[in-house]
N, C-alpha and C positions, 0 to 999 in steps of 0.2 A: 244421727250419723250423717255426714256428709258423702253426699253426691260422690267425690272422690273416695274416699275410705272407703265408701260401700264399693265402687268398682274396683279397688285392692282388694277389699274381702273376697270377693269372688276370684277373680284373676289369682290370687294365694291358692283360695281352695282347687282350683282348675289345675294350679302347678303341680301341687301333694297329689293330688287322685293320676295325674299323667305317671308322675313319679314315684310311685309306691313301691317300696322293696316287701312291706309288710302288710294282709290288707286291713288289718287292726288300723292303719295308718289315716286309712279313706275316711272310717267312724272319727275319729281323733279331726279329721280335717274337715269333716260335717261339724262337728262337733264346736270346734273355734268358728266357724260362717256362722254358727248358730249363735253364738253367744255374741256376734258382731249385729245380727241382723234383728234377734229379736231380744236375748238376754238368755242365760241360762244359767243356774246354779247347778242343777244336776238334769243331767244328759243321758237318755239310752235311744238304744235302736230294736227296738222288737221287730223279729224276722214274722211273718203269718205263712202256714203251710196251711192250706184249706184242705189238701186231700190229706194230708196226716190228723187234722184236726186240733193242729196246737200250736203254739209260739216258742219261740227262743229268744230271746237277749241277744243281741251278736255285738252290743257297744254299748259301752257303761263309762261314764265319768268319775263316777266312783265303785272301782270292780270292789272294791274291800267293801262295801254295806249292800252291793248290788251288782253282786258276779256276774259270769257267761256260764251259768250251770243249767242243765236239763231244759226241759221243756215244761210248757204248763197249757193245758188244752185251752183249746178256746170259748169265749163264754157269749155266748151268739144273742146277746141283750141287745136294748134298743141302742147302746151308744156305739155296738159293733157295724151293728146292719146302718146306721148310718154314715158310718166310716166306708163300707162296703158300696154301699147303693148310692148317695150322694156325694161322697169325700167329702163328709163333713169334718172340719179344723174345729174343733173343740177346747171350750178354754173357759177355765173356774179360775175367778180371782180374787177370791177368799177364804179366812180361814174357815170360816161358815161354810160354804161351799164346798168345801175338799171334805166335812164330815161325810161318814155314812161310804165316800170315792172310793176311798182306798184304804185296804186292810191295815197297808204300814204305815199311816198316816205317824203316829210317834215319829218314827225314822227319819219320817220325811221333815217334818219338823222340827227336829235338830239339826237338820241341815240348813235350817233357816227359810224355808218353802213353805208358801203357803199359795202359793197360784200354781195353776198347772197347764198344757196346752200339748193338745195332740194333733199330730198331723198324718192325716192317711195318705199313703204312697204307693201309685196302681200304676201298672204298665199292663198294656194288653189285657184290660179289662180284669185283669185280677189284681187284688192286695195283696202288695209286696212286702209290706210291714209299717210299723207306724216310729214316726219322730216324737218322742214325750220327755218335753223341757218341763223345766221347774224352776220357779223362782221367790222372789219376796212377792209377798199382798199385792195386789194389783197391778201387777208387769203383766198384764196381757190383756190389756184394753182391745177396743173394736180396729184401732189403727196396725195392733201389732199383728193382731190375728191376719190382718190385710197381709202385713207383711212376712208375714211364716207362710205363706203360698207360695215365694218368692225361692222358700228351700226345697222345693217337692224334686224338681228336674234334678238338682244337686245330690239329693236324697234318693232318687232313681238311680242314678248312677252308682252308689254308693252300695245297694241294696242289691242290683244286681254283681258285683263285684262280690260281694261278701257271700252271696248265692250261689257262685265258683269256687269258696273257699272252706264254706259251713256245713254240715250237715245239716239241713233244717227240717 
């Protein structure tokens, strides 16, 4: 991406999130920076409630394989707490690597996904929720992982908007 285009990506997303009539709209406008900044085939937003002890979905790229339904508690394993305590960006880019990850791995790979890459999102010392792109084999080298730190502040913003609109 060039220098320019990237600062349209951003200046775009800044417009949608000023201008939102809906706030489904902010996820949808994360959602395109995402796919500008580091690639994404499928796209959500998981809200984190620590005092409820559970997550929610609150943005999906694709709601029809991967709705905005209920909650799902939180699983306090080692990939959490370093999302927690370091804001570790996390990112498998293989199909190898995605075995054993993830329950829906079939799903996910009919969607053509075989890398994956999470981003933890904290304000005021707590997790706000996490950014988890997906895409084809090896879209998430050590340069992209740089640059998905680049969506955290965009994704702040984002997070807490939808925190005004969600129950979480």
């Amino acid at each position: 991406m060039t220098l320019v285009s990237r600062a349209e990506s951003f200046r775009t997303f800044e417009e949608r999130v000023a201008r939102f009539a809906n706030p489904a709209e902010t996820g949808a406008a994360l959602h395109d920076l995402a796919k500008a900044v580091i690639g994404a085939r499928l796209f959500t937003l998981t809200a984190i409630n620590m005092d409820a002890g559970h997550v929610r979905r609150v943005y999906s790229s694709h709601p029809d394989v991967y709705p905005l339904l209920g909650t799902k508690p939180i699983i306090l394993d080692d990939w959490f707490r370093a999302m927690q305590t370091e804001r570790r960006i996390t990112a498998i880019n293989t199909a190898e690597g995605m075995e054993g990850n993830f329950p829906d791995l079939a799903l996910i790979r009919t969607l053509g996904c075989n890398a994956s890459i999470s981003v933890p999102v904290m304000a005021g010392n707590q997790l706000l929720g996490t950014i988890n792109a997906l895409d084809a084999e090896g879209s998430y080298p050590d340069s992209v992982v740089a640059q998905a730190a680049d969506l955290i502040m965009p994704a702040t913003a984002v997070f807490l908007i939808l925190r005004e609109h969600f129950e979480l």
